[in-house]
ZAMARGU-4260 file (C-alpha; in steps of 0.2 Angstrom, whole numbers, plus 5000, padded with zeros to 4 digits):
<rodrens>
0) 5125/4942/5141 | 5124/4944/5122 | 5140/4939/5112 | 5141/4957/5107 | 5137/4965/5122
5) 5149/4981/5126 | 5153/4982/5107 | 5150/5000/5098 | 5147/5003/5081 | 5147/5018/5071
10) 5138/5016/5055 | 5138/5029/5040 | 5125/5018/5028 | 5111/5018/5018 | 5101/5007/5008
15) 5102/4987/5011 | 5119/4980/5012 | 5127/4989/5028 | 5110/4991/5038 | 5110/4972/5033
20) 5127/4969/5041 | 5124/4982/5054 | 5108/4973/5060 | 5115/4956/5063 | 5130/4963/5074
25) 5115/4971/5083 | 5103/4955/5085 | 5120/4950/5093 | 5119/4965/5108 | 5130/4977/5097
30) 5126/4996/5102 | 5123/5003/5085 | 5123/5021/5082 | 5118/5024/5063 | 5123/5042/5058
35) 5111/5050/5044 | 5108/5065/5035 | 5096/5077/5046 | 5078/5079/5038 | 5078/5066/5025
40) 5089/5052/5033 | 5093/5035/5025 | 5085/5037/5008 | 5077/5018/5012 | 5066/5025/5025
45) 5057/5033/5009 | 5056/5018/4999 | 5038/5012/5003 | 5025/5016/5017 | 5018/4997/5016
50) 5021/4998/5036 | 5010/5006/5045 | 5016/5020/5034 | 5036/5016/5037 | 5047/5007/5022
55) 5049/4987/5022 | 5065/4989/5020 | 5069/5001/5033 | 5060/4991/5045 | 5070/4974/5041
60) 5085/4981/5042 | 5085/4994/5055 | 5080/4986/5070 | 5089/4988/5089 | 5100/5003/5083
65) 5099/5021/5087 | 5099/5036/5074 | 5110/5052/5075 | 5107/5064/5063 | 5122/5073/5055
70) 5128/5082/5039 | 5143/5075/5037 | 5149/5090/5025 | 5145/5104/5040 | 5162/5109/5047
75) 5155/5106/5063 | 5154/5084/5061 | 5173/5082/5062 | 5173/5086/5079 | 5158/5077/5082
80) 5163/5060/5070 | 5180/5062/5081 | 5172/5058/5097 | 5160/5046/5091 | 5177/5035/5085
85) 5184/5037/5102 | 5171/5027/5110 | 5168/5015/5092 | 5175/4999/5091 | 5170/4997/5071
90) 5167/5010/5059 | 5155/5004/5044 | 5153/5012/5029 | 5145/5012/5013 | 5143/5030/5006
95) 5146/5033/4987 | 5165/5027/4982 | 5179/5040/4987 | 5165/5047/5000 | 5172/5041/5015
100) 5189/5045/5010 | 5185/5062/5005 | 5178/5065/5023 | 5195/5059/5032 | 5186/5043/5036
105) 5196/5030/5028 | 5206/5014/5039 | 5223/5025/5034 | 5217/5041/5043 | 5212/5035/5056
110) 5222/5022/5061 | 5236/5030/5071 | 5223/5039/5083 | 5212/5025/5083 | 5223/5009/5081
115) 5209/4996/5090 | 5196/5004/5077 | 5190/4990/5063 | 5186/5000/5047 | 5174/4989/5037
120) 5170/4998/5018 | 5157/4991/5009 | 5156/4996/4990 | 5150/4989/4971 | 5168/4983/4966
125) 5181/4987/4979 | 5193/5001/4981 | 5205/4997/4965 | 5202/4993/4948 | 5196/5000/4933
130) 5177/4997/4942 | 5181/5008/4958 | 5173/5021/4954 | 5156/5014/4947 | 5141/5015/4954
135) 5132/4999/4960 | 5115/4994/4963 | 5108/4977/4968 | 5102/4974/4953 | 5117/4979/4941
140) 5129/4967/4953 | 5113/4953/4949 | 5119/4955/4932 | 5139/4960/4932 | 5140/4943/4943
145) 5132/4933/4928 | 5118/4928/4941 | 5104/4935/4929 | 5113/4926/4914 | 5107/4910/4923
150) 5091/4914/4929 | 5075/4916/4923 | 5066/4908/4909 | 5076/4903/4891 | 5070/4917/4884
155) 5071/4930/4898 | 5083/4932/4912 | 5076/4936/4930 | 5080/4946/4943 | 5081/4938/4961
160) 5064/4945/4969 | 5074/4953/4985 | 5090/4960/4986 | 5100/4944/4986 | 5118/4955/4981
165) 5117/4966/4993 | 5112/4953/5006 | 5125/4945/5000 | 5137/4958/5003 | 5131/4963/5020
170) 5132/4946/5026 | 5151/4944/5021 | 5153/4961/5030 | 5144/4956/5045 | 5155/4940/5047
175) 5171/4946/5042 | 5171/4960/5057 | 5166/4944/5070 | 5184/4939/5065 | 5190/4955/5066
180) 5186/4957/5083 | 5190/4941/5085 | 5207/4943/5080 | 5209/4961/5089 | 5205/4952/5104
185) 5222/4941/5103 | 5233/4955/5094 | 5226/4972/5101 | 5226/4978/5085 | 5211/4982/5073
190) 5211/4980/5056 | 5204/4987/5039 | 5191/4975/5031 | 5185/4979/5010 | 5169/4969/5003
195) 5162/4971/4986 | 5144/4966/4982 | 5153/4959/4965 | 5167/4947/4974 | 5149/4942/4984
200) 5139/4937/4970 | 5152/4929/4960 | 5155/4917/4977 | 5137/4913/4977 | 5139/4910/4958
205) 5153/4896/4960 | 5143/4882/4955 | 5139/4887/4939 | 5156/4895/4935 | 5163/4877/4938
210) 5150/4870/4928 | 5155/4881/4913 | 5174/4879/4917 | 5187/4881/4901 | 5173/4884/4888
215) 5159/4872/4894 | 5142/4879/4892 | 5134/4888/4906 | 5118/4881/4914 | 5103/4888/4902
220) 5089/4896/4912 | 5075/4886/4916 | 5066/4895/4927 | 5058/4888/4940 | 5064/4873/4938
225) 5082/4865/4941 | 5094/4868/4925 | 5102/4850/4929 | 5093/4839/4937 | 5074/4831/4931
230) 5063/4831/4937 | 5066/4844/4949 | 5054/4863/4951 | 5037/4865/4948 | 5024/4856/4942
235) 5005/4859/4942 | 4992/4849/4950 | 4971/4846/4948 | 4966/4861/4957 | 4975/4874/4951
240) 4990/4874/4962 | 5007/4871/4961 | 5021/4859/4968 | 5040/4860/4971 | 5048/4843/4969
245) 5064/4835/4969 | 5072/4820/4966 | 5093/4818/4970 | 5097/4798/4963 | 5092/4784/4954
250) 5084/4776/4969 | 5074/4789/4971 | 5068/4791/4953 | 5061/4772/4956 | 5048/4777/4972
255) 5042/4791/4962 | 5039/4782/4948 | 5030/4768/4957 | 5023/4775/4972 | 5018/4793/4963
260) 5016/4790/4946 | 5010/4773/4945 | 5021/4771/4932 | 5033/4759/4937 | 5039/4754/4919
265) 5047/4771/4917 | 5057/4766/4930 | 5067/4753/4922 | 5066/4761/4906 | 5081/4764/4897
270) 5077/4783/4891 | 5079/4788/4906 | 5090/4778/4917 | 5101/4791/4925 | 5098/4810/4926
275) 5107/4815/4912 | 5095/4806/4902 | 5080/4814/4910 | 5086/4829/4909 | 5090/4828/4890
280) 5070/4821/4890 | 5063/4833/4898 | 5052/4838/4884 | 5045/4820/4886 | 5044/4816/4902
285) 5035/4832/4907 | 5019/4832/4899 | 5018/4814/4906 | 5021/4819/4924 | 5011/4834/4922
290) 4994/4820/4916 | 4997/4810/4932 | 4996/4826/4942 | 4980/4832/4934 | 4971/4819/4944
295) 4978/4826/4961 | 4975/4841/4973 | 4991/4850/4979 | 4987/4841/4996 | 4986/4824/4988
300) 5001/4825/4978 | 5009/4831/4994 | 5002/4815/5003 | 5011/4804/4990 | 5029/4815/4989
305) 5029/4815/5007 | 5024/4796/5010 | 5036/4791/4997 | 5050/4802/5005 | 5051/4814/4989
310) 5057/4830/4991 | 5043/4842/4988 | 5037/4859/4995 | 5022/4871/4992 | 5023/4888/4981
315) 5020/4897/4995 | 5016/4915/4993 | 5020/4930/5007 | 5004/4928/5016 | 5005/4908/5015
320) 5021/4913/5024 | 5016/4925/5039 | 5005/4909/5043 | 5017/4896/5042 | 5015/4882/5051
325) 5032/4876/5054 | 5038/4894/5061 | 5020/4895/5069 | 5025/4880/5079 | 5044/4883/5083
330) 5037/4901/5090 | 5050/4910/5076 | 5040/4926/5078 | 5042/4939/5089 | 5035/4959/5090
335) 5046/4975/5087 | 5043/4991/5091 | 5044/5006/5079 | 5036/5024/5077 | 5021/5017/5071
340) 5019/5004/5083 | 5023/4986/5086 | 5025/4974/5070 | 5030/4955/5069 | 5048/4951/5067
345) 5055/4934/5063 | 5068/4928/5077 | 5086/4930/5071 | 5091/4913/5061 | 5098/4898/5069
350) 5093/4895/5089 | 5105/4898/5104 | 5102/4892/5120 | 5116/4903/5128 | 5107/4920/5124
355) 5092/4929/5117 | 5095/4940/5101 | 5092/4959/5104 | 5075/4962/5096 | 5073/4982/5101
360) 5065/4995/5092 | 5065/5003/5074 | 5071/5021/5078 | 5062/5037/5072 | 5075/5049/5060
365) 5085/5058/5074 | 5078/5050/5090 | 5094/5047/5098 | 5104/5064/5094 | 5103/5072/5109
370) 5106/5057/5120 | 5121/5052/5109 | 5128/5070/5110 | 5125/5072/5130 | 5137/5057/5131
375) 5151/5063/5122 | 5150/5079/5131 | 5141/5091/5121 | 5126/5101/5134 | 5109/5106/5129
380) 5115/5123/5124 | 5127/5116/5113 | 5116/5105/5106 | 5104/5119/5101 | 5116/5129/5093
385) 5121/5115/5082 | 5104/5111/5078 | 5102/5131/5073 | 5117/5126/5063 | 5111/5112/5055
390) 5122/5102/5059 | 5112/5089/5067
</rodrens>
């Protein structure tokens, strides 16, 4: 038995951050029935082919859930969305601001027929302000939320290389409905739940909004490497490659020192006594780091961190990850089916000995409608007229 097991979720998404939420609650044995437009469907499935001719991101997010195609604007999906709510325990939703609304779909009209139903809206920046209305992608939230103002190199800011806001965003969704049901599970009563990708982002960016608190300087962007603390990022070694490393404190700056530089005079020197200092040197102290490591391999200077229990980690790219050896040896992957056959998948994070995570297939655009429909009482006669319709 899965956490999740007997819960339905009815899903009107697209995109990354509700598939995102949407996903987890299904890895936890959620039945999730994702609603989308006939033909085309969630505009993600087109994004790419790079799987086997499907989209990466469709494929990450989409897993153990079943498609029903629907044109929300035909006047035949009120009478279907209506029954698909009387079986739902969450509704998730999100569709371009005012859209939900505007198809009778908010927590407020529905509410009094379905008062156990959890509403979850996703959206850019919430259902009031002077923002509402705005439309918001993954990167424009990267930079409203001042993330980009602290990445990236001194020069030029960076965007995060996957869609860290709306990840963001569907992982607040994602646990705020646990609670939800959580809490409808001692009241009776469900509940209306609004996350913006903005409030998300500007969460994730609480360090360094503390760290510019009442007019202080922002951390400036270093790219790679740690605004703050030095020596701490990247650094290149003998053969080309290149090393992540880390150091926390003051002992810590005396091993490496001594154990990986060979320098131990720096260690009591006075320039760089605390990490304030260092940082302030790092002009200095990097062209003398990056000398020592000249002599090294990635491996050997690795060997050295790691005996001297440094911090450190390889710059691993995305095939140095499908092959690595720590997820290799704790058996993280696992296979997924989906229309064009079966593809690794990564085990949901975080290990329960309790139950196994729902790992079912990637549906095809539509694949479930007639099943979906013959449970909620529709028969094969019906169903073709509404697919003659277009409805479906």
């Amino acid at each position: 038995m899965r956490p999740l097991d007997g819960i339905t979720i009815v899903t009107l998404e697209h995109a990354i951050a509700a598939p995102f939420c949407t996903r987890q609650l299904a890895d936890l044995g959620a039945r999730v029935i994702k609603v989308e437009r006939p033909r085309s469907g969630d505009f993600a499935r087109a994004y790419d082919e790079r799987v086997r001719g499907l989209a990466s991101h469709f494929v990450w997010t989409n897993r153990s859930k079943e498609s029903l195609t629907l044109d929300l604007k035909h006047a035949e999906a009120p009478g279907i969305l209506a029954r698909l709510l009387d079986v739902a325990d969450v509704l998730v939703q999100n569709l371009a601001p005012g859209a939900a609304a505007r198809l009778g779909l908010s927590y407020d009209a529905l509410r009094g027929q379905h008062p156990r139903l959890i509403v979850c809206d996703i959206s850019g920046y919430g259902s009031d302000g002077p923002y509402r209305d705005k439309k918001a992608y993954d990167l424009l939230i990267q930079s409203e939320s001042g993330f980009l103002s602290v990445t990236g190199a001194p020069d030029a800011p960076a965007k995060a290389g996957c869609s860290i806001a709306d990840i963001s965003a569907g992982m607040y969704a994602y646990s705020q409905i646990l609670a939800a049901l959580l809490q409808r599970g001692r009241s009776g009563r469900g509940c209306h739940i609004g996350v913006s990708m903005l409030e998300s982002m500007v969460e994730w960016m609480s360090y360094p909004l503390y760290y510019a608190f009442d007019g202080a300087s922002p951390p400036p962007r270093a790219g790679a490497a740690h605004a703050t603390i030095y020596p701490y990022g990247p650094f290149p070694t003998g053969d080309g490659k290149t090393v992540m490393l880390g150091l926390q404190n003051e002992r810590e700056w005396a091993v490496f020192c001594t154990a990986v530089l060979d320098r131990p005079d720096l260690a009591s020197d006075p320039r760089y006594a605390s990490n304030a200092l260092r940082t302030a040197a790092r002009d200095e102290l990097q062209p003398l780091i990056v000398s020592r490591f000249a002599g090294l391999s990635a491996e050997q200077l690795i060997a050295r961190l790691d005996a001297a229990q440094i911090a450190n980690a390889r710059m691993n790219d995305m095939h140095d990850v499908w092959q690595h050896p720590q997820l290799a040896a704790r058996q993280r992957w696992t296979e997924v089916a989906t229309p064009a056959g079966p593809i690794p998948a990564l085990l949901p994070p975080g290990t329960v000995d309790a139950y196994m995570p729902r790992m079912d297939a990637v549906p095809a655009l539509g694949q479930h409608t007639d099943a979906i429909l013959g449970e909620l009482g529709w028969d094969a006669a019906a169903i073709s007229r509404l697919r003659q319709l277009a409805a479906i």
